[in-house]
C-alpha atoms as one frame of an Amber mdcrd trajectory, in Angstrom:
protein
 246.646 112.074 188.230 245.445 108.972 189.277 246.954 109.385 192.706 244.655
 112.135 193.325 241.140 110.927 191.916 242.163 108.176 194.532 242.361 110.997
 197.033 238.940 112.872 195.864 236.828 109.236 195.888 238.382 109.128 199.788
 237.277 112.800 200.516 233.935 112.132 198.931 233.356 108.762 201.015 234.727
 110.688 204.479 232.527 113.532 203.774 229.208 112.118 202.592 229.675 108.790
 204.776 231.368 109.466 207.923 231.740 113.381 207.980 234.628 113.372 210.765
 237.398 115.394 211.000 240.945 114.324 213.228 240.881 114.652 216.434 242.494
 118.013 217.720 243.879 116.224 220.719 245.336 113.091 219.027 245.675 113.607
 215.550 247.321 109.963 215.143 244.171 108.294 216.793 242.349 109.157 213.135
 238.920 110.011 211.979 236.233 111.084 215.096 232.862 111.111 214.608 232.155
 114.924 213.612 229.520 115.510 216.533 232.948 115.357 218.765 233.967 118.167
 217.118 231.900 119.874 214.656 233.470 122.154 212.528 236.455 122.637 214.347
 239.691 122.841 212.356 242.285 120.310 213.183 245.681 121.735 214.732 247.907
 121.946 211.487 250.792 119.455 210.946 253.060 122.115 208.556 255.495 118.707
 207.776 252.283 117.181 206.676 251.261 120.251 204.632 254.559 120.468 202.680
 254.867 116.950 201.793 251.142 117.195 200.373 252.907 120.331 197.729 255.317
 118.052 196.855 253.738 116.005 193.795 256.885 113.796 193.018 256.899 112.545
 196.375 256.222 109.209 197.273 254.319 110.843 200.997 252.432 113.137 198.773
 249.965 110.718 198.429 249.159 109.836 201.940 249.461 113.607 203.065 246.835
 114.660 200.820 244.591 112.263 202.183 245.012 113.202 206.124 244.997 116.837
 204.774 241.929 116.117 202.834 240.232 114.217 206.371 241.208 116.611 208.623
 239.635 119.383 206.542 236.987 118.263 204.964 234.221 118.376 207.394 235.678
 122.167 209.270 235.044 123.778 205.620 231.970 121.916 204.794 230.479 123.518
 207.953 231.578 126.841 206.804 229.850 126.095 203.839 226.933 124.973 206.310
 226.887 128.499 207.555 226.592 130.514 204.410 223.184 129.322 203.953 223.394
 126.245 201.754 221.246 123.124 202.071 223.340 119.949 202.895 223.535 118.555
 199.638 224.782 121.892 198.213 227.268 122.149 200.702 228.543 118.473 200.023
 228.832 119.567 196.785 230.602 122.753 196.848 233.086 121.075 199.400 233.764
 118.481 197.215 234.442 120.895 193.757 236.123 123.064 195.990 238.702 120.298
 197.419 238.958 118.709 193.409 240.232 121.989 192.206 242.775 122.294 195.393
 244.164 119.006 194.779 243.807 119.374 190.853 246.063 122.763 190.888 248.065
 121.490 193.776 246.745 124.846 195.556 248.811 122.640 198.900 252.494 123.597
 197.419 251.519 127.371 197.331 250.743 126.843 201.175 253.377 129.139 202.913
 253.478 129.140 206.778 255.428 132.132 206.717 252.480 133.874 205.359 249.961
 132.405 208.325 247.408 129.512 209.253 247.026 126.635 206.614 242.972 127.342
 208.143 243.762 131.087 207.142 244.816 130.173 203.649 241.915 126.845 203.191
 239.509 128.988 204.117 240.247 132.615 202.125 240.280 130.068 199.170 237.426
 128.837 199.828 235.959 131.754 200.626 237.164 133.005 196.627 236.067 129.452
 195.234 232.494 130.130 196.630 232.231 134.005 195.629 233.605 133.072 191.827
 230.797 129.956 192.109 228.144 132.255 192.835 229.229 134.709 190.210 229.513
 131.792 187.820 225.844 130.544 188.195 224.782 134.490 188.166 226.326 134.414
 183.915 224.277 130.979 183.584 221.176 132.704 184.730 221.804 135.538 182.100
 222.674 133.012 179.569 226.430 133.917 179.604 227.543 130.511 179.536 227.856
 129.943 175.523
C-alpha cells in the first residue's frame, strides 16, 4: 500500500504542479508541458498497462506512475469540460485516480474489450455520475 500512496503524492504533484501529459510522439522523452497537448490522451503502451494490474510485480510500481502521468491531465480536462471549476476538477481527478489505483481498477483493463482511453474514461465517467449522486444524499441529509 505504500507503493501506491507513493504513486498518488506523484499524480497529485504532476497534476497540480506541472499538469503535463507524455508526449504522443515520443512517449520515452517524458512529461510535456500540457499547452503542447492539452487534453489529448497519450497513445497506449498495453505492456505498460498490464504490468501496472500486476500488484506483485516489481514494474508495477513504475507503470503506475507513467500510467498515472500520461493520464492524468487528458481526464482532468474531461473533467474541465463538464463544467467544474479548476479546483473541483483537481479534485475529482485526484479521488478518481486514488480509487483506480486503490482497487487496482488497471488489472481489470482488457484490450480485447477496447481502448485503455475507452475504459479510463467510461470509469470516470461512472466515478463522476455516482459523485454527483453521492453529494445529492448529503444535501437530503442521507449521509448518517
Amino acid at each position: 500500500m505504500v507503493q501506491r500512496s507513493i504513486i498518488i503524492g506523484m499524480v497529485f504533484r504532476a497534476g497540480r504542479c506541472q499538469d503535463s501529459v507524455v508526449s504522443n510522439a515520443n512517449p520515452a522523452a517524458g512529461p510535456v508541458p500540457a499547452s503542447a497537448s492539452p487534453g489529448v490522451f497519450a497513445t497506449t503502451h498495453w505492456s505498460v498497462v498490464l504490468r501496472a494490474g500486476q500488484a506483485d510485480s516489481p514494474q508495477a510500481t513504475e507503470a503506475l506512475e507513467k500510467l498515472c502521468r500520461a493520464y492524468w491531465y487528458p481526464l482532468y480536462a474531461y473533467v474541465r469540460r463538464q463544467g467544474n471549476s479548476p479546483e473541483d476538477a483537481q479534485d475529482s481527478t485526484q479521488i478518481f485516480f486514488s480509487r483506480l489505483l486503490e482497487k487496482n481498477y488497471f488489472a481489470k483493463a482488457d484490450r480485447d474489450r477496447g481502448k485503455f482511453r475507452t475504459f479510463l474514461l467510461g470509469s470516470l465517467k461512472n466515478f463522476l455520475v455516482n459523485e454527483w449522486k453521492r453529494a445529492g444524499r448529503l444535501k437530503r441529509g442521507g449521509g448518517v
